[in-house]
TORPA-4810 file (N, C-alpha, C, O; in nm, 3 decimals):
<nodes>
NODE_1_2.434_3.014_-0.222_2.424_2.871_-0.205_2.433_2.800_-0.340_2.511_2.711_-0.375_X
NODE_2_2.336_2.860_-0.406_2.369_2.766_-0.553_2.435_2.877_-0.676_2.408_2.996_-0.691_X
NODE_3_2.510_2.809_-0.739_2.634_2.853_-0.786_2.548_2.913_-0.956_2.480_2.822_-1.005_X
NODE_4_2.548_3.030_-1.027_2.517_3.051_-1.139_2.596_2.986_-1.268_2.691_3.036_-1.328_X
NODE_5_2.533_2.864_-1.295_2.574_2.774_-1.399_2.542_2.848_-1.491_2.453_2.930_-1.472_X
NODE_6_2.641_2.832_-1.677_2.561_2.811_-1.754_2.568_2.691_-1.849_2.662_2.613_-1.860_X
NODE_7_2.491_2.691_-1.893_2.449_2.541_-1.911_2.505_2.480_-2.016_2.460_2.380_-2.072_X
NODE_8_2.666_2.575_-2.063_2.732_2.532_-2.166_2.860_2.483_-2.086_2.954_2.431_-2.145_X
NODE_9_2.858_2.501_-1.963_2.976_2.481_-1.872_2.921_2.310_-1.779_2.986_2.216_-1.734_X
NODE_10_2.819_2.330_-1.785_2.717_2.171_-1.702_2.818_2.077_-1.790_2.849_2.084_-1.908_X
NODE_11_2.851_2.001_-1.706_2.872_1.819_-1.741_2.760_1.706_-1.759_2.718_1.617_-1.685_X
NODE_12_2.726_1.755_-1.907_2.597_1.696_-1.958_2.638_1.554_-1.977_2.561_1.463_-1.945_X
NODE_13_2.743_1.532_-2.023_2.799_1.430_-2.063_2.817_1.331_-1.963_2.820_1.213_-1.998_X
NODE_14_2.828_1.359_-1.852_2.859_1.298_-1.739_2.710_1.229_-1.717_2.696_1.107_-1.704_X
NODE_15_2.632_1.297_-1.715_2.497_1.263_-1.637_2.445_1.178_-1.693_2.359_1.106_-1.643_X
NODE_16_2.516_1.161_-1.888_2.414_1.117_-1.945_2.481_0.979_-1.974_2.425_0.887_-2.034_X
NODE_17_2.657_0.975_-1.906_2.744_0.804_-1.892_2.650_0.761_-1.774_2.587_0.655_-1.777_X
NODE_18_2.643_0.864_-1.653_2.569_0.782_-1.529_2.429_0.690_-1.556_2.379_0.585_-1.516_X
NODE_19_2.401_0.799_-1.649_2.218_0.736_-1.693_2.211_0.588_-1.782_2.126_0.499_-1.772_X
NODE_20_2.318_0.592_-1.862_2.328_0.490_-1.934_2.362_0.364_-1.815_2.293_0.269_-1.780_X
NODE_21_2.469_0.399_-1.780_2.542_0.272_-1.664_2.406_0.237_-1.563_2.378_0.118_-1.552_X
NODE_22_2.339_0.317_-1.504_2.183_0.262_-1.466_2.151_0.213_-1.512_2.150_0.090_-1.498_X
NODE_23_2.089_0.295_-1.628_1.975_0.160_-1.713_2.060_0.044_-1.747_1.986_-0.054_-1.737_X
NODE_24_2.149_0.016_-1.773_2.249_-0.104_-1.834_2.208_-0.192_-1.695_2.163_-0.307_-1.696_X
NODE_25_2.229_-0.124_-1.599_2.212_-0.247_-1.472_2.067_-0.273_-1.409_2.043_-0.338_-1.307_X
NODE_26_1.967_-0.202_-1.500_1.832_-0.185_-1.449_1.775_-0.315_-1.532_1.694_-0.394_-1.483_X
NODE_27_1.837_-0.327_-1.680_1.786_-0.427_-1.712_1.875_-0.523_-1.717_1.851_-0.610_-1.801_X
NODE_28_2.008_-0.541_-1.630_2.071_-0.679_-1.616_1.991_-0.710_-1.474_2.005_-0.828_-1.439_X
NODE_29_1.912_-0.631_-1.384_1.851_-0.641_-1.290_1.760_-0.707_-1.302_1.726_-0.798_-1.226_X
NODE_30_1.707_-0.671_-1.401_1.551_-0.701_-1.494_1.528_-0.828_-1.577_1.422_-0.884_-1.604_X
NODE_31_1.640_-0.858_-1.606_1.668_-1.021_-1.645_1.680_-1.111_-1.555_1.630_-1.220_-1.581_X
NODE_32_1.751_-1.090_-1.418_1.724_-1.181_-1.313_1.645_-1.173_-1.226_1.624_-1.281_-1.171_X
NODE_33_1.584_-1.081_-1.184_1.412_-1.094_-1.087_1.357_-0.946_-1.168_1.413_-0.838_-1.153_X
NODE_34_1.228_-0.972_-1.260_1.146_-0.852_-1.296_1.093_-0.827_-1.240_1.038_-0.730_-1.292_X
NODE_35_1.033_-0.848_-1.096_0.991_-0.758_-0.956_1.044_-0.670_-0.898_0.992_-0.611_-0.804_X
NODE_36_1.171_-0.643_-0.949_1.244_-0.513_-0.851_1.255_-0.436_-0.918_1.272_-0.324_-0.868_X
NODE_37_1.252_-0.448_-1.057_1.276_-0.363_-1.212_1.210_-0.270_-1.164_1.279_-0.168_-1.173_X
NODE_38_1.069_-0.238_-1.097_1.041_-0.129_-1.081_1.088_-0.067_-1.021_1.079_0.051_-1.055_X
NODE_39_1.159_-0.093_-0.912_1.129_0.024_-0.748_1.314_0.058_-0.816_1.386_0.122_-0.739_X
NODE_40_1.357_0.028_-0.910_1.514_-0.012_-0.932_1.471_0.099_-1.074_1.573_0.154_-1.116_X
NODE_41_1.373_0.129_-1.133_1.361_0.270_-1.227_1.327_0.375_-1.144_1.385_0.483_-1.153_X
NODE_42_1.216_0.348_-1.043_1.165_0.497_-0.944_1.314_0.524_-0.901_1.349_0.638_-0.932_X
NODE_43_1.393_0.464_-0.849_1.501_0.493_-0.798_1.626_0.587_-0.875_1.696_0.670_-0.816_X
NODE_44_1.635_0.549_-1.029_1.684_0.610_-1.112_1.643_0.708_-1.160_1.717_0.765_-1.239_X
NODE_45_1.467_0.783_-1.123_1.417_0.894_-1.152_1.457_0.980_-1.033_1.482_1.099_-1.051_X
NODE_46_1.463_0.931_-0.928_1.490_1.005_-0.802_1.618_1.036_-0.780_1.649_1.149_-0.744_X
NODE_47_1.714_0.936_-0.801_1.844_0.983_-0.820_1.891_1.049_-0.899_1.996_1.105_-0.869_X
NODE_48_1.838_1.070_-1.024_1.843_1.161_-1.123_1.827_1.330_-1.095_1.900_1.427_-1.118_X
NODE_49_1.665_1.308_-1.022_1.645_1.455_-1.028_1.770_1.492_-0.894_1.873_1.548_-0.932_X
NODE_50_1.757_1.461_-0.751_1.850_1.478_-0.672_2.005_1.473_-0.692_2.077_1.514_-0.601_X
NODE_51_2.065_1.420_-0.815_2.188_1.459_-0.844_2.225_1.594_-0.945_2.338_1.643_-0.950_X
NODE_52_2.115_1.640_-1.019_2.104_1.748_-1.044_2.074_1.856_-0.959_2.104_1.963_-1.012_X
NODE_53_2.025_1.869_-0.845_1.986_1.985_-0.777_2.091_1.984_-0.677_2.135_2.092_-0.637_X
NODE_54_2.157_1.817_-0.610_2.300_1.872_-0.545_2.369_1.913_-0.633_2.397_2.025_-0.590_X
NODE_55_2.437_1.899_-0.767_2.508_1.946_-0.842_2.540_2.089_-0.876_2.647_2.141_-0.910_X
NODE_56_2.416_2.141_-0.858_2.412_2.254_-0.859_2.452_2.337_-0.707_2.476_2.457_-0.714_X
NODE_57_2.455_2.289_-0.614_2.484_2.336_-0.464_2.651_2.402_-0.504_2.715_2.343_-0.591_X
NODE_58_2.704_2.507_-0.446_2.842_2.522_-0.453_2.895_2.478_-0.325_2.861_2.516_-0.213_X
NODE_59_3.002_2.372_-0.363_3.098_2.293_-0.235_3.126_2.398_-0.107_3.083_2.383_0.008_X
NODE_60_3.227_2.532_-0.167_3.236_2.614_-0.078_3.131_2.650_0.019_3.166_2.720_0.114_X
NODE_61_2.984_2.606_0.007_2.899_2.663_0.077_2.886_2.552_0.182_2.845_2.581_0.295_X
NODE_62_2.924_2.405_0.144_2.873_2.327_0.220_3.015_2.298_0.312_3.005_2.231_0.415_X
NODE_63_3.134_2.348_0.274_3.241_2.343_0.375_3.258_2.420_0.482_3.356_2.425_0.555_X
NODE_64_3.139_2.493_0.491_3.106_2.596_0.616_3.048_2.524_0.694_3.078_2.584_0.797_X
NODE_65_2.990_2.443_0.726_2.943_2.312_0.767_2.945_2.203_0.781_2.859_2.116_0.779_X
NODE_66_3.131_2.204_0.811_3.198_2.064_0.821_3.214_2.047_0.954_3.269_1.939_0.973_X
NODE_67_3.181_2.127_1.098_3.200_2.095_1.227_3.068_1.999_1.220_3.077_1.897_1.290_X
NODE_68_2.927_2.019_1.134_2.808_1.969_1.161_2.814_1.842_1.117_2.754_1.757_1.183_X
NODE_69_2.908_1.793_0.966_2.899_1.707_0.958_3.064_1.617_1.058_3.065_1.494_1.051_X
NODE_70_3.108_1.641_1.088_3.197_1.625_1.163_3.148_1.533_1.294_3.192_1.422_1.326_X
NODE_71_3.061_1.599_1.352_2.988_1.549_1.500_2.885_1.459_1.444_2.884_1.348_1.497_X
NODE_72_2.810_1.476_1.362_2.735_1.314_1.288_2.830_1.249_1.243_2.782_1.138_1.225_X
NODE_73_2.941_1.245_1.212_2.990_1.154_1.182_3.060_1.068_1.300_3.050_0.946_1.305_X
NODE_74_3.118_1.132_1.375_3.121_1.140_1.549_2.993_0.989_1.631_3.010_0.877_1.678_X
NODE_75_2.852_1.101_1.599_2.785_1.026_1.677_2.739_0.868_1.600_2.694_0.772_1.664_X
NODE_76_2.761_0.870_1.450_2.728_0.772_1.376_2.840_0.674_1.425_2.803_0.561_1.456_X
NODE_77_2.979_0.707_1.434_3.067_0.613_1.468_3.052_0.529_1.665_3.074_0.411_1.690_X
NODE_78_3.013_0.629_1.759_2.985_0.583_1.877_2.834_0.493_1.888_2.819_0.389_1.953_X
NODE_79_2.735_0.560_1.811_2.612_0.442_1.828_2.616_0.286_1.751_2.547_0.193_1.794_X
NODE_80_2.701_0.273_1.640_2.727_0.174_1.610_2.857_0.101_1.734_2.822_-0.017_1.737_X
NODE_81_2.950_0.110_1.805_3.022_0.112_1.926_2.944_0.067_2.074_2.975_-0.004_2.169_X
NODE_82_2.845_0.139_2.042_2.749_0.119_2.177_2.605_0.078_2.146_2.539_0.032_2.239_X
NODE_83_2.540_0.094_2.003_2.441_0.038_1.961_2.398_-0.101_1.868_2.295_-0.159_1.837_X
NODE_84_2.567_-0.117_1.839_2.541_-0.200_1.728_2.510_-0.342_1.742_2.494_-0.380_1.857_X
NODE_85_2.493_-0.457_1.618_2.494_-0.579_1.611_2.596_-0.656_1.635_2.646_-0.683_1.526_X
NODE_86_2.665_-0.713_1.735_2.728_-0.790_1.724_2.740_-0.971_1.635_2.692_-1.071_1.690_X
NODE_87_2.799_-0.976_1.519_2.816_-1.057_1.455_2.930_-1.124_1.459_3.002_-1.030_1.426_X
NODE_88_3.017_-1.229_1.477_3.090_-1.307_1.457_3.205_-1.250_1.554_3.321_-1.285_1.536_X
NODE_89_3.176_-1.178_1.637_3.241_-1.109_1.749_3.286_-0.978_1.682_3.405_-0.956_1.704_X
NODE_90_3.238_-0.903_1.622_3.252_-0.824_1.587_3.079_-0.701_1.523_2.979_-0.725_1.455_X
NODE_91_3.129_-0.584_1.592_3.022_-0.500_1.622_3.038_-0.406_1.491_3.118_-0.318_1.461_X
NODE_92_2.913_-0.473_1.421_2.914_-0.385_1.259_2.798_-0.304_1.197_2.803_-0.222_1.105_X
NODE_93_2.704_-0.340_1.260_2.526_-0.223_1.219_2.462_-0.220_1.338_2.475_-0.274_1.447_X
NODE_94_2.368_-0.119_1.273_2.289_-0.060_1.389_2.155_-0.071_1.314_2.129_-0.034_1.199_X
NODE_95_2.082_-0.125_1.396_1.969_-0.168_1.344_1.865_-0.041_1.346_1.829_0.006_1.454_X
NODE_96_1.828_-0.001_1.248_1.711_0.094_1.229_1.613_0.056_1.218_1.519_0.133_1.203_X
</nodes>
């Protein structure tokens, strides 16, 4: 399932443009309402750690499991069809 990295082969560099481009918008966030600044850093710690641990997943493992995502994607497209909001005559969310 998870692929033996070593950690001279990791796209450190990558993680660390993504991290910057966050914070850059955490505090253009943070300049126009400083009430969300928080839940808008927890969010960048959480997305952080969770894009490192999918990263590490190998693709091939999760393409064994494209009938599963196949049929959610299936049933996500019919409950919005038969569950959704109709707005401006047109049927676009599903209210959770």
């Amino acid at each position: 399932m998870f692929k033996r990295y070593q950690i001279k082969n990791y796209k450190i560099n990558l993680i660390i443009l993504l991290l910057f481009i966050t914070f850059l918008g955490i505090l253009v966030i943070g300049s126009a309402k400083e009430s969300v600044q928080g839940k808008q850093i927890l969010g960048l710690i959480v997305g952080a750690v969770l894009l490192v641990i999918i990263s590490l997943i190998d693709y091939s493992y999760v393409l064994n499991f494209y009938w599963i995502l196949y049929v959610l994607n299936i049933i996500l497209l019919l409950s919005v069809r038969f569950a959704g909001v109709e707005v401006n005559n047109a049927k676009r969310w599903v209210i959770i």
